[in-house]
gemmi code that builds the backbone of each chain (N, CA, C; Angstrom):
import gemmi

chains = {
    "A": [
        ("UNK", (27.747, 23.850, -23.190), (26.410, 23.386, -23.590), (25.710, 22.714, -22.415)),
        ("UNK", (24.621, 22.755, -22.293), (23.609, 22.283, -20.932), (23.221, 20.887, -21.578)),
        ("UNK", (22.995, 20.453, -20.145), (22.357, 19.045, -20.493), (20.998, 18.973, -21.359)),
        ("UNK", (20.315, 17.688, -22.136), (19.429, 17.949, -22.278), (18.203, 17.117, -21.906)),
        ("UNK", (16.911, 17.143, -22.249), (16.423, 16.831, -20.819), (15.062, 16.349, -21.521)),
        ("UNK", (14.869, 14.750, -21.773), (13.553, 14.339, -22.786), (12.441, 14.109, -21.519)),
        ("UNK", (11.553, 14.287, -21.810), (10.619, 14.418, -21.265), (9.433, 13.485, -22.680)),
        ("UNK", (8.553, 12.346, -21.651), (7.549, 11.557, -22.367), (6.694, 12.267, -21.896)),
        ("UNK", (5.153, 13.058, -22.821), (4.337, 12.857, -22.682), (2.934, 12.413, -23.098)),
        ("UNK", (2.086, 12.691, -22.527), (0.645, 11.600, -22.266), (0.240, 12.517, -23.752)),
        ("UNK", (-0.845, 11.974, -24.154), (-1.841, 12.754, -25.469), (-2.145, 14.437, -24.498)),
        ("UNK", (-2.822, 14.040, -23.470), (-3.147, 15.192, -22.885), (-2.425, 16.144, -22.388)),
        ("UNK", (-1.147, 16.060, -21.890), (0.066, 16.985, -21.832), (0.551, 17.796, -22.965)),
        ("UNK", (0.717, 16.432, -23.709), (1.659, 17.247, -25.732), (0.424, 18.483, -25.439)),
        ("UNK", (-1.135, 18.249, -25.147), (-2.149, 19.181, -25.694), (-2.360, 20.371, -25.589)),
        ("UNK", (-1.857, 20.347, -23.849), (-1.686, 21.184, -23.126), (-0.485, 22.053, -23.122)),
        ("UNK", (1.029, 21.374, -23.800), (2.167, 22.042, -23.964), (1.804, 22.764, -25.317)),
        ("UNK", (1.124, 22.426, -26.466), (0.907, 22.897, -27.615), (0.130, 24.111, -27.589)),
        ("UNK", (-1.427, 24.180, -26.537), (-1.887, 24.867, -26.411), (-0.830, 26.327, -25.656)),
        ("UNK", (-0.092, 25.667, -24.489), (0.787, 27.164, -24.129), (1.815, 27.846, -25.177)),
        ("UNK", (2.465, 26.555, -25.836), (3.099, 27.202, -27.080), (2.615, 28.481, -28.231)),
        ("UNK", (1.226, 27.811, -28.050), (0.833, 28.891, -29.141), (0.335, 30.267, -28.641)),
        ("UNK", (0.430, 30.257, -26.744), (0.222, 31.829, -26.048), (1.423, 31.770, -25.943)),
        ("UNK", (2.189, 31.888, -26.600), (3.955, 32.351, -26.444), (4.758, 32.085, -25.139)),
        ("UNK", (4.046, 30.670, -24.371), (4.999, 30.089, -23.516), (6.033, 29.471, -23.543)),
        ("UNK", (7.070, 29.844, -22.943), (8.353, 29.138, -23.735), (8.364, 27.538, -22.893)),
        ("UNK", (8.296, 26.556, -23.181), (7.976, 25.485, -22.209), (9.490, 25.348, -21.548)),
        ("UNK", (10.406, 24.809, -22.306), (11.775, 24.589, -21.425), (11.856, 26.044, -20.733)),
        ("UNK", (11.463, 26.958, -20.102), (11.724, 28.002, -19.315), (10.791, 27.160, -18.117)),
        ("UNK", (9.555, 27.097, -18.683), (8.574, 26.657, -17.784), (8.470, 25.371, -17.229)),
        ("UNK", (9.482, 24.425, -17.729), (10.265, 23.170, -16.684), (11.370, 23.976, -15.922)),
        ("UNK", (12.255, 24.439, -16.350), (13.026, 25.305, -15.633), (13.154, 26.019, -14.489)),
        ("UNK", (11.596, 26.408, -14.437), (11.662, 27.406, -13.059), (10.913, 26.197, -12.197)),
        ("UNK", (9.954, 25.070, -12.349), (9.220, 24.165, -12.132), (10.769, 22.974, -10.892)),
        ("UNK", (11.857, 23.041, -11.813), (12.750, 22.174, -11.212), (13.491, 22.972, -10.537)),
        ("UNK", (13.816, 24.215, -10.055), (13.856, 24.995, -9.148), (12.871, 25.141, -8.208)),
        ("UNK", (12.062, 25.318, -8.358), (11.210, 25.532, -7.029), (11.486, 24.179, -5.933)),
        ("UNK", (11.034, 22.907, -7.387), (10.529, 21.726, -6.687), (12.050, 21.337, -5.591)),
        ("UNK", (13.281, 21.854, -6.559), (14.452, 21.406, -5.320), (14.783, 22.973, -4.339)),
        ("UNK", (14.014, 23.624, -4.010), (14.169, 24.884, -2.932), (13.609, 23.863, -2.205)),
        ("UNK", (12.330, 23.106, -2.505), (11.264, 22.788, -2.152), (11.696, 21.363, -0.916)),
        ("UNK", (12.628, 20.950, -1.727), (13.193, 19.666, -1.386), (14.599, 20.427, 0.191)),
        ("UNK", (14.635, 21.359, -0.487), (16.406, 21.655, 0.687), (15.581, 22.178, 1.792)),
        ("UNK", (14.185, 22.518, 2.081), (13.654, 22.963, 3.387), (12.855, 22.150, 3.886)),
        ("UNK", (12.416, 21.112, 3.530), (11.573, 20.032, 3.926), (12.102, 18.794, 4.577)),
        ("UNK", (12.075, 18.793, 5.984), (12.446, 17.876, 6.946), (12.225, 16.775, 6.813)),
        ("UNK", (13.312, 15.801, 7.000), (13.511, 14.677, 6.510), (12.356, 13.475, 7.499)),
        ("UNK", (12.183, 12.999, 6.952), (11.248, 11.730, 7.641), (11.355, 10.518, 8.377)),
        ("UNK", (12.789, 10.134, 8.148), (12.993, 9.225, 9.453), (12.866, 10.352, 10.485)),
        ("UNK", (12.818, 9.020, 11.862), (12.374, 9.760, 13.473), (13.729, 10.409, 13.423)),
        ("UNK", (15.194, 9.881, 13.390), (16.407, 10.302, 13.681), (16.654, 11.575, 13.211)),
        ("UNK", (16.678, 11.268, 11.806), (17.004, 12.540, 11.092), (16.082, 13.843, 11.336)),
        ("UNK", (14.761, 13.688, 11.812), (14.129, 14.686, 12.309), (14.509, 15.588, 12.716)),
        ("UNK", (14.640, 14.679, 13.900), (15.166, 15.366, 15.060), (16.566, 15.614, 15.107)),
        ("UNK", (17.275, 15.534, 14.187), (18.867, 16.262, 14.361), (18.470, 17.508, 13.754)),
        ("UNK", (17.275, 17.607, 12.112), (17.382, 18.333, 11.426), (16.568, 19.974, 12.838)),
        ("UNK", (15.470, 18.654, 13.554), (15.265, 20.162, 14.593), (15.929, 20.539, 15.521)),
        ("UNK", (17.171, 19.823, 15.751), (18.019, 19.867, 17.069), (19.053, 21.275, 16.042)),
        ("UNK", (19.184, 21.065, 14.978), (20.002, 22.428, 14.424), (18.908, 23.546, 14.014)),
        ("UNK", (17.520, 23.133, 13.742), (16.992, 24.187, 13.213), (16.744, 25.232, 14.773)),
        ("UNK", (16.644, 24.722, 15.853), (16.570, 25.391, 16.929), (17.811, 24.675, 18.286)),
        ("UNK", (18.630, 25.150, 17.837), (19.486, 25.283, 19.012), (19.270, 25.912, 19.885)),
        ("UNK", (20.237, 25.487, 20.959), (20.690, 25.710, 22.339), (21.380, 27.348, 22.705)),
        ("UNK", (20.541, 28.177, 23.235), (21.139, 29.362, 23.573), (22.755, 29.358, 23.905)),
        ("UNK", (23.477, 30.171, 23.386), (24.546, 30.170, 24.199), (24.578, 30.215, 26.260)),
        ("UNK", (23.342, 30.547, 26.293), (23.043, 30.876, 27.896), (22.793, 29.882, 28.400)),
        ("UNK", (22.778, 28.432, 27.714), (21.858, 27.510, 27.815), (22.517, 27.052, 29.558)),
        ("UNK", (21.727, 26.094, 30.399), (22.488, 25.897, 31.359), (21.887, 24.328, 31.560)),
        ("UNK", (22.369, 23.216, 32.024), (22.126, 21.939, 32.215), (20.642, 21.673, 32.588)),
        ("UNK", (19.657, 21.162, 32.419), (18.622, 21.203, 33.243), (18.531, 20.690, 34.789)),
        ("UNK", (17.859, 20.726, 35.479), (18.490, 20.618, 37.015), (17.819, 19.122, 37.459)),
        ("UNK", (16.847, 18.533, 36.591), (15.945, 17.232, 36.597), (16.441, 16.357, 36.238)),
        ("UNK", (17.055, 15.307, 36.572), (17.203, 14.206, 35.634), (15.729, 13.207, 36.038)),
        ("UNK", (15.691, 12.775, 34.522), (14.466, 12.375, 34.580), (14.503, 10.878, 34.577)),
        ("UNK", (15.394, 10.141, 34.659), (14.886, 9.173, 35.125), (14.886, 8.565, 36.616)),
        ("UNK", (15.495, 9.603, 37.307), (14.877, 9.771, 39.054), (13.486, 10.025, 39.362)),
        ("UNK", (12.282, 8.582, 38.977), (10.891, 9.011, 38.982), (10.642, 10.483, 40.136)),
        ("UNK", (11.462, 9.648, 41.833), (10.778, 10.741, 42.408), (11.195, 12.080, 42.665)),
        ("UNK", (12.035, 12.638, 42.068), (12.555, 14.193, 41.824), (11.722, 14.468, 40.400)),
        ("UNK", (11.504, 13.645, 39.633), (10.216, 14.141, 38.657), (9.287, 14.332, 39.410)),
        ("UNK", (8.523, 13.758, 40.098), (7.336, 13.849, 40.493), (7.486, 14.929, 41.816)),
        ("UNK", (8.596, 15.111, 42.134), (8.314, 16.379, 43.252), (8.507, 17.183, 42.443)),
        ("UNK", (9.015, 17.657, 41.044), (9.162, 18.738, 40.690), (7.651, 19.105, 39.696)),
        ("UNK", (7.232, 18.175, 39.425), (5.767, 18.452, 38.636), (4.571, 18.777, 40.021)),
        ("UNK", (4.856, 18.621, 40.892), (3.954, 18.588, 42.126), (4.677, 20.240, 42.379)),
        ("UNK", (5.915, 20.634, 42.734), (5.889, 21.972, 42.257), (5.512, 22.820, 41.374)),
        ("UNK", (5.764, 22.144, 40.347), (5.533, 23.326, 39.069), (3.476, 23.388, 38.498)),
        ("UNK", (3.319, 22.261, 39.419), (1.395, 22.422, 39.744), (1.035, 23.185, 41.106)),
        ("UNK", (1.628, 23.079, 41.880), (1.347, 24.010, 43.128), (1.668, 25.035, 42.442)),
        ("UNK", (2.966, 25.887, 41.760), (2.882, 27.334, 41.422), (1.608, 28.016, 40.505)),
        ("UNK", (1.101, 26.701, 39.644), (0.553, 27.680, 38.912), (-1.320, 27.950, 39.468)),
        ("UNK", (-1.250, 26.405, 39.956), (-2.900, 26.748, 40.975), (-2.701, 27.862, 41.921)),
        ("UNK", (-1.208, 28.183, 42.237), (-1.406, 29.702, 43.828), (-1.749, 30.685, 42.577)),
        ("UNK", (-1.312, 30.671, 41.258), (-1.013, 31.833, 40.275), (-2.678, 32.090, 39.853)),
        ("UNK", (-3.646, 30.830, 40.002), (-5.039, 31.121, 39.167), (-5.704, 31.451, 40.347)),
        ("UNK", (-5.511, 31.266, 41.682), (-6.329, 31.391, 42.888), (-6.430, 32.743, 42.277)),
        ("UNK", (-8.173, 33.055, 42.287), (-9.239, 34.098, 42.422), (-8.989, 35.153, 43.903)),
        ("UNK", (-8.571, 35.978, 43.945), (-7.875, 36.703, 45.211), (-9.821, 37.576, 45.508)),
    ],
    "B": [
        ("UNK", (5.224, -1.869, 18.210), (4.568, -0.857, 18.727), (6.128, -0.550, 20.076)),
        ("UNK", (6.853, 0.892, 19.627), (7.537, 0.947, 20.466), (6.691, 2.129, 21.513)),
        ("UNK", (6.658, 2.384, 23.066), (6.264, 2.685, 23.691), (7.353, 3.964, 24.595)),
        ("UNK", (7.825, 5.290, 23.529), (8.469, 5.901, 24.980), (8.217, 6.448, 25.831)),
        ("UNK", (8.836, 6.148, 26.661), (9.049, 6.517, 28.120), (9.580, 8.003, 28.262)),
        ("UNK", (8.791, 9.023, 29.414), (9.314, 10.622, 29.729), (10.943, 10.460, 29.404)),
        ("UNK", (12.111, 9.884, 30.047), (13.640, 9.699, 30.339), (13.560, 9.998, 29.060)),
        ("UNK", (13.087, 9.317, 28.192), (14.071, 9.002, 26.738), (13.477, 9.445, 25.548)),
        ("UNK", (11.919, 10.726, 26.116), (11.353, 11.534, 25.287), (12.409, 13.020, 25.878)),
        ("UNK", (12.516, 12.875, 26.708), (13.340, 13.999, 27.314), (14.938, 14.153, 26.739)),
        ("UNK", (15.342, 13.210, 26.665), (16.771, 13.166, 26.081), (16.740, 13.024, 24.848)),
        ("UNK", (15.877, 12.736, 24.073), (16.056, 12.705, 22.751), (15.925, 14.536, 22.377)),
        ("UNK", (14.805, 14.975, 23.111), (14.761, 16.630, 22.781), (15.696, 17.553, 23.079)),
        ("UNK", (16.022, 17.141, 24.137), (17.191, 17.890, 25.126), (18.837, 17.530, 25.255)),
        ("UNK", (19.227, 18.120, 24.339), (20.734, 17.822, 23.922), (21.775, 17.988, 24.810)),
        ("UNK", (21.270, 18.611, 26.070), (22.006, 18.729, 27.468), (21.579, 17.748, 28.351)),
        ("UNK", (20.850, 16.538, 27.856), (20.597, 15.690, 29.305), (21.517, 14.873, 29.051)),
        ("UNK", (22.272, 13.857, 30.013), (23.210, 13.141, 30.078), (22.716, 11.606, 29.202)),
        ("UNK", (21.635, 11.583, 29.078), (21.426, 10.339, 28.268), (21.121, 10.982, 26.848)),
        ("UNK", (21.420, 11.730, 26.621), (20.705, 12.470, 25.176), (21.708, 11.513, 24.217)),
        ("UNK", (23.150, 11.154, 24.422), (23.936, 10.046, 22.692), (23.281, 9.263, 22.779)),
        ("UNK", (23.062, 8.427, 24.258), (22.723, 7.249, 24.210), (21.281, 6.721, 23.709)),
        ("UNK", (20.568, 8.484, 24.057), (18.907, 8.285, 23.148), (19.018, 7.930, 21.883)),
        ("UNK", (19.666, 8.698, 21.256), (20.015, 9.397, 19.944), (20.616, 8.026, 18.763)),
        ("UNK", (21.288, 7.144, 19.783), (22.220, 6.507, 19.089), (21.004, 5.097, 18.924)),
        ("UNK", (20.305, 4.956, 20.253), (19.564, 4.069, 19.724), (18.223, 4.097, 18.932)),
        ("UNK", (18.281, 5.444, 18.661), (16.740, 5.842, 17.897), (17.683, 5.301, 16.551)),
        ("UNK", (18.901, 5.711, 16.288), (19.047, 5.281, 14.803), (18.838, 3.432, 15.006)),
        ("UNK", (19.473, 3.063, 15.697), (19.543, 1.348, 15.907), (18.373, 0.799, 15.177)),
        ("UNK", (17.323, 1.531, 15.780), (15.865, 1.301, 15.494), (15.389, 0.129, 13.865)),
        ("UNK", (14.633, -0.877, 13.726), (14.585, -1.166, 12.944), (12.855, -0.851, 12.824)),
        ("UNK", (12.377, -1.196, 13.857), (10.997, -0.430, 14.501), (11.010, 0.830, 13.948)),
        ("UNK", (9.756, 1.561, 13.168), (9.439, 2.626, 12.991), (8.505, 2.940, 14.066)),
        ("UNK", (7.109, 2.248, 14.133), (6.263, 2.086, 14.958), (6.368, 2.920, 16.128)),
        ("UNK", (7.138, 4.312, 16.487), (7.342, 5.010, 17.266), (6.114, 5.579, 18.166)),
        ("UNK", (5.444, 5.286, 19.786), (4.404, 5.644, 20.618), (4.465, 6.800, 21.524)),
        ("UNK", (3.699, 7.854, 21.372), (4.105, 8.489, 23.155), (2.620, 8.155, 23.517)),
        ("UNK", (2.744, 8.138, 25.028), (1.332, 8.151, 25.120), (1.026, 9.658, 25.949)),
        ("UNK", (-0.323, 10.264, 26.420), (-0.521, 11.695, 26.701), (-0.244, 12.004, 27.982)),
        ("UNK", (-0.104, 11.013, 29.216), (0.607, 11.167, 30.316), (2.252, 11.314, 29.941)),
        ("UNK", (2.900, 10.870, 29.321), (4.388, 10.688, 28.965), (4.589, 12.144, 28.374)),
        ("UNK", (3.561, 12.563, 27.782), (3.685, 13.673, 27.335), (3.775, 14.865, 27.755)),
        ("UNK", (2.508, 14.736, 28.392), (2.516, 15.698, 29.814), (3.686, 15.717, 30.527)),
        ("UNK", (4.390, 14.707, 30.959), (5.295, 14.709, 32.096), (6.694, 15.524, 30.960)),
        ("UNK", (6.944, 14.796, 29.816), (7.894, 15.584, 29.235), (7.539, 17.077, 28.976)),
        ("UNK", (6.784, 17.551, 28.744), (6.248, 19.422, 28.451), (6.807, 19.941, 29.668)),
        ("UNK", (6.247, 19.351, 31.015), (6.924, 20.412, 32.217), (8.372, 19.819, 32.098)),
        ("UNK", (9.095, 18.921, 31.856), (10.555, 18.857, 32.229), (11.400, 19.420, 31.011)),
        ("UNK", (10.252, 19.499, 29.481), (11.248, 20.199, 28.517), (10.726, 21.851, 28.917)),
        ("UNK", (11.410, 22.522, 29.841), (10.867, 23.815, 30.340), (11.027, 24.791, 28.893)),
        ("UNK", (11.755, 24.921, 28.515), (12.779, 26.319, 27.281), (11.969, 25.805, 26.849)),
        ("UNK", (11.382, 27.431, 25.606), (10.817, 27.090, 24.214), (11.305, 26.244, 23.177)),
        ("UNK", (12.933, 26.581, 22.751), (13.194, 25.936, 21.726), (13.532, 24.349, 21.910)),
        ("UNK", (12.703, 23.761, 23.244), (12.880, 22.475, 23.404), (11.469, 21.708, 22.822)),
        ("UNK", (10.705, 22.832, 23.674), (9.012, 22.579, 23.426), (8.842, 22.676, 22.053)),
        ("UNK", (9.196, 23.273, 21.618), (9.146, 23.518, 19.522), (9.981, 22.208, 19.064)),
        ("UNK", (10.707, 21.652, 19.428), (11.308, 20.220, 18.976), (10.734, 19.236, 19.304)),
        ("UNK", (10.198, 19.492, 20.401), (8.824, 18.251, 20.471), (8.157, 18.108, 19.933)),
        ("UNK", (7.016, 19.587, 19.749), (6.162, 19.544, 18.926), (6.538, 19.265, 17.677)),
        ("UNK", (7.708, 19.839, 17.012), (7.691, 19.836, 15.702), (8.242, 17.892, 15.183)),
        ("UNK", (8.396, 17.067, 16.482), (8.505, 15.991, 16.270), (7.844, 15.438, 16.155)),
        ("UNK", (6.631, 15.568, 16.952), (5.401, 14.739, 17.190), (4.290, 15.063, 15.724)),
        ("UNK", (4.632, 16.876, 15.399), (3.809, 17.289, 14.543), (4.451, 16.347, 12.700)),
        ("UNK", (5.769, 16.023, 12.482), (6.533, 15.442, 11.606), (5.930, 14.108, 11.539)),
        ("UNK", (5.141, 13.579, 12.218), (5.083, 12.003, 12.247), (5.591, 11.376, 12.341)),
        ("UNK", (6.907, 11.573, 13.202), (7.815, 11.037, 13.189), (7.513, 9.593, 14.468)),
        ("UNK", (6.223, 10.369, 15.447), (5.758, 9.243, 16.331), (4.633, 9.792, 16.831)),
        ("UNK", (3.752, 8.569, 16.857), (2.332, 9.062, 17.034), (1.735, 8.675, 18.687)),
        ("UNK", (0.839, 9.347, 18.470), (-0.112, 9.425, 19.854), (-0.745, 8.252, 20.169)),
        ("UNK", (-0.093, 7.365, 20.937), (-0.868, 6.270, 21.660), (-2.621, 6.394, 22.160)),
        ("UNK", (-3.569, 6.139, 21.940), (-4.592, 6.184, 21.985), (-5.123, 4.955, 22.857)),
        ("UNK", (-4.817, 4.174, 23.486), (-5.143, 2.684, 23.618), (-6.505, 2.745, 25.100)),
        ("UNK", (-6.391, 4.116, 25.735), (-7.433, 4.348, 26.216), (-8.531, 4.366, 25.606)),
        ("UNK", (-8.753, 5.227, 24.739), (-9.981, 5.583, 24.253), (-10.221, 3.960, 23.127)),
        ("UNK", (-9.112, 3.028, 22.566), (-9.772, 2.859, 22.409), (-9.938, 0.942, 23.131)),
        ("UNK", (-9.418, 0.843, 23.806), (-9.600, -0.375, 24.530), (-10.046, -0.405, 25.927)),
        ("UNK", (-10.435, 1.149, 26.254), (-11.101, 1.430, 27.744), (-10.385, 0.457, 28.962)),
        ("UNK", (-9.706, 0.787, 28.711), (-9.208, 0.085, 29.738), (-8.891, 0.806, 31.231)),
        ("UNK", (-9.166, 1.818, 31.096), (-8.804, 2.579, 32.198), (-8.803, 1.776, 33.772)),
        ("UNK", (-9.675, 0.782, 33.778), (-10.079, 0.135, 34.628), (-8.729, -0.656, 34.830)),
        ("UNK", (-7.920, -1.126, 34.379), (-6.842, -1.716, 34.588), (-5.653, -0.616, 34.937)),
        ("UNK", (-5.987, 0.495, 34.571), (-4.610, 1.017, 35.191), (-5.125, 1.742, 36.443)),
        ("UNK", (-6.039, 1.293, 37.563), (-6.591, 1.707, 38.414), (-5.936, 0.140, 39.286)),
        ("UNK", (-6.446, -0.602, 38.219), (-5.776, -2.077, 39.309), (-4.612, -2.066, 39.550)),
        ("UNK", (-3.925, -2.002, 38.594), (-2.068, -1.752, 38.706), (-2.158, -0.781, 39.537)),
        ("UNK", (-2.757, 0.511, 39.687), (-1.878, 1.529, 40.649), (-2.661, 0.736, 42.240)),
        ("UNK", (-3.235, 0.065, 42.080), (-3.618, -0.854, 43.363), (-2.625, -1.402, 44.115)),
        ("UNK", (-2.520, -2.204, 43.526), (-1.379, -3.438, 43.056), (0.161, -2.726, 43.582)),
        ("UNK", (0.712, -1.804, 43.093), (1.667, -1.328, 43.054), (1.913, -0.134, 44.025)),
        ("UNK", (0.746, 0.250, 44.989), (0.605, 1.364, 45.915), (1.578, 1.543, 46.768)),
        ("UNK", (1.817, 0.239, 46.819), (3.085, 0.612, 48.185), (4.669, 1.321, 48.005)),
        ("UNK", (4.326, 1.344, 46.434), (5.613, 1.850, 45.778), (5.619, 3.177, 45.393)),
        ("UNK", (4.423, 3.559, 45.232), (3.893, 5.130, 44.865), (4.334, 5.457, 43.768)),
        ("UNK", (3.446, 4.690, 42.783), (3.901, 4.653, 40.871), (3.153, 5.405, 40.590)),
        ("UNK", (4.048, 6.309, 39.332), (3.193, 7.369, 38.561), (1.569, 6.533, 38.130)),
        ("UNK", (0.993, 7.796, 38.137), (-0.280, 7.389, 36.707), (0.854, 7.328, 34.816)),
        ("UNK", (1.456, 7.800, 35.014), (2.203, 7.304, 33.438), (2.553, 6.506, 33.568)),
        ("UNK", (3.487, 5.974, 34.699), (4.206, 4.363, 34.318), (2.894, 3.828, 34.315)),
        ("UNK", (1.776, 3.923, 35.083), (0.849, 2.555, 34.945), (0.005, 2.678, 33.553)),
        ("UNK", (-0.460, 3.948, 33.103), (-0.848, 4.045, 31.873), (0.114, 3.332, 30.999)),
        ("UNK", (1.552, 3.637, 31.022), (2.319, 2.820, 29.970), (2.536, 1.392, 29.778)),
        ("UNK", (2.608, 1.185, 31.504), (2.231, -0.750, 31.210), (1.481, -0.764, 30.901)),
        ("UNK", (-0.065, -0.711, 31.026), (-1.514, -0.949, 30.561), (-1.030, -0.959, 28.911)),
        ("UNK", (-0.941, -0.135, 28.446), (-0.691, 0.564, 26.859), (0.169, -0.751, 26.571)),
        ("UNK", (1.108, -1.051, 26.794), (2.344, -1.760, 26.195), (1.783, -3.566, 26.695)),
        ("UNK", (0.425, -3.524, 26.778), (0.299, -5.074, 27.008), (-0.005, -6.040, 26.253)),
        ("UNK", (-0.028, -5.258, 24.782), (-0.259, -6.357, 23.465), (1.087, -6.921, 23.403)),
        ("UNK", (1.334, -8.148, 22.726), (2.813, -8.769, 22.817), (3.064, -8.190, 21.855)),
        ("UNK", (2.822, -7.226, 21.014), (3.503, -6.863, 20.116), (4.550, -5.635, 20.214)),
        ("UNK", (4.000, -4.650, 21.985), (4.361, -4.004, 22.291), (5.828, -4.015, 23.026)),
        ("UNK", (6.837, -2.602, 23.087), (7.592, -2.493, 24.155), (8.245, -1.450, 24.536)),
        ("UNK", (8.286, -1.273, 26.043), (8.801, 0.281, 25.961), (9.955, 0.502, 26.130)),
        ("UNK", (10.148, 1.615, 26.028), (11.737, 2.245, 26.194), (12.122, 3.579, 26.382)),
        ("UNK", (12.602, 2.645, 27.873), (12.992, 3.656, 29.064), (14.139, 3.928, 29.876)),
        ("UNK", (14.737, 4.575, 30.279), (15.963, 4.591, 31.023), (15.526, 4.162, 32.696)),
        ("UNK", (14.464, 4.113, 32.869), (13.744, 3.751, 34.334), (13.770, 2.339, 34.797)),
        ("UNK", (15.065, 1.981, 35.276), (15.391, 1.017, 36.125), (13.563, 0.012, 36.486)),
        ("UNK", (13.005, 0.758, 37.464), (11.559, -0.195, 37.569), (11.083, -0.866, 37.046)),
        ("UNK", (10.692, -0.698, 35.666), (10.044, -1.177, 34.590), (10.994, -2.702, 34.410)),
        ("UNK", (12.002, -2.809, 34.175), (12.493, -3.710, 34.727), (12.683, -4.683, 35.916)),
        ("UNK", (13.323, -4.211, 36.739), (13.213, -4.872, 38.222), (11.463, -4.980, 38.700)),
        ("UNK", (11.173, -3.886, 38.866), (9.687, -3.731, 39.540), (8.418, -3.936, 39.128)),
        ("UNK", (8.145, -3.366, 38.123), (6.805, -3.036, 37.217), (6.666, -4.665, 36.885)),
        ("UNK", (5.458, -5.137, 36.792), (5.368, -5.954, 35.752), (3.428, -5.572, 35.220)),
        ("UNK", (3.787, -6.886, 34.491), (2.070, -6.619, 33.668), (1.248, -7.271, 34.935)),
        ("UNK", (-0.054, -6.730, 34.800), (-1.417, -7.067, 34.941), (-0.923, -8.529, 35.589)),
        ("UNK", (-0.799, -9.816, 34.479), (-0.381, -11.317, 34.678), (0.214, -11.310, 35.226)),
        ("UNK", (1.295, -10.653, 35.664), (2.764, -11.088, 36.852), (3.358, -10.848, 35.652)),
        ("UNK", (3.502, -11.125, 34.167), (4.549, -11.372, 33.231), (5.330, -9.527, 32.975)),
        ("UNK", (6.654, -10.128, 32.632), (8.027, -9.387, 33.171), (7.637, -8.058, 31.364)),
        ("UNK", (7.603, -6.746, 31.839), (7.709, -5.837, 30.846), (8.633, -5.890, 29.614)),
        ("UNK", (8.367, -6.392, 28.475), (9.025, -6.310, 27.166), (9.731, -4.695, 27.096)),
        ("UNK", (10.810, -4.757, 27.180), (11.675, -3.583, 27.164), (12.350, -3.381, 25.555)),
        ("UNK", (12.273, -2.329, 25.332), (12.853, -1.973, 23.553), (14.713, -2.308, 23.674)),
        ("UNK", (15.171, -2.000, 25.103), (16.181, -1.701, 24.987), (17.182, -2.493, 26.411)),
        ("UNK", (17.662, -2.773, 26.744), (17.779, -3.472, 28.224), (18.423, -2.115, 28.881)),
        ("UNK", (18.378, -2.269, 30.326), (18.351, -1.080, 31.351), (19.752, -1.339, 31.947)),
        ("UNK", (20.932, -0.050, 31.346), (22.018, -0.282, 31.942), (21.755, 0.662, 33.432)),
        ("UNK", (22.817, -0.348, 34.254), (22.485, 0.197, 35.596), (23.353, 0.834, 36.048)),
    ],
}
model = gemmi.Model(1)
for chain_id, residues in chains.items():
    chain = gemmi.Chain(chain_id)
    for i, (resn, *xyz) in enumerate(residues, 1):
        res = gemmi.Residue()
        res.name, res.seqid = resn, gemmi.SeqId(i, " ")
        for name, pos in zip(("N", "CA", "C"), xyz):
            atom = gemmi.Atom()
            atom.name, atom.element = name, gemmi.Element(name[0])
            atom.pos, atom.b_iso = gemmi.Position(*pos), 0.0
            res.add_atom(atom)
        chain.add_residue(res)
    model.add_chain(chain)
structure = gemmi.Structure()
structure.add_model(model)
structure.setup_entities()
């Protein structure tokens, strides 16, 4: 036997469940598929702390197996800044108008 | 108002940088939600997170709300002060982000957090007074 499952409602709900009743809506079908969706709804929707975010996007997009170390460490300001001073010199030679 | 820093926007995205637990571990610590990037920090992290599926974890972090866009230019104009600091500080040859980020982080309510040694030892505010750090700078 399934659980069962009371539900309070407003004057204007009963009105509205009465009215579908009488177009041959079955209502407990129509909570039914309602509490399915809403928990599909719930298992794909990224969580809202900052942490959990970002683990949930650190698995939703992983690391190639090809992946290889990055070659920057970034908190060496000035190997950041020579490498952004590269990677701006390549792309101004790339737009130069020939 | 926490304030991060490129190092520790970079390691939080990038699960191959060598500070990436130590990002990770103190984002949970966090009792601060108040999470900042500002659009130089940003910039500087886009070219160092090179791979797509790094750039899609940014975005999809920044796009989550998980931490919002520092604005404190537009709206405290201050630009004029992070022209004095890079004055001030010339002989050291400081980014325009670190000085945008001190400028940004000068309400006392603010602090940033960075793996960048300077900001500590070097940087200070506008006043002479010593940068409120989120996190202290192991060396």
């Amino acid at each position: 036997m399934g659980r069962l499952l009371n539900i309070r409602l407003s004057k204007q709900d009963a009105a509205v469940v009465d009215q579908l009743r009488r177009k041959g809506v079955v209502v407990s079908d129509l909570v039914r598929v309602a509490l399915r969706d809403e928990y599909a709804k719930q298992q794909d929707a990224p969580p809202s702390s900052p942490a959990d975010l970002l683990e949930w996007l650190h698995r939703k997009y992983p690391a190639p197996a090809s992946q290889t170390t990055r070659r920057i460490d970034a908190t060496n300001r000035k190997k950041v800044a020579a490498f952004l001073r590269d990677r701006l010199k390549k792309r101004s030679g790339k737009r130069k108008v020939a | 108002m926490i304030l991060l820093d490129t190092s520790v926007l970079v390691a939080l995205c990038d699960r191959s940088d060598h500070l990436a637990d130590r990002a990770m571990h103190q984002l949970r610590s966090l009792k601060e939600r108040n999470l900042r990037v500002t659009l130089p920090v940003l910039t500087e992290a886009w070219h160092l997170l090179e791979q797509p599926w790094l750039r899609k974890i940014l975005i999809e972090w920044l796009r989550g709300r998980a931490v919002q866009i520092a604005s404190a230019m537009e709206e405290r104009q201050v630009i004029a002060e992070v022209w004095q600091w890079l004055e001030q500080y010339q002989e050291h040859d400081p980014d325009f982000a670190d000085a945008h980020l001190v400028i940004c982080a000068a309400d006392k309510r603010s602090s940033i957090w960075t793996y960048d040694s300077e900001f500590a030892h070097l940087w200070r505010h506008l006043d002479g007074t010593r940068i409120r750090l989120t996190f202290p700078i192991r060396s």
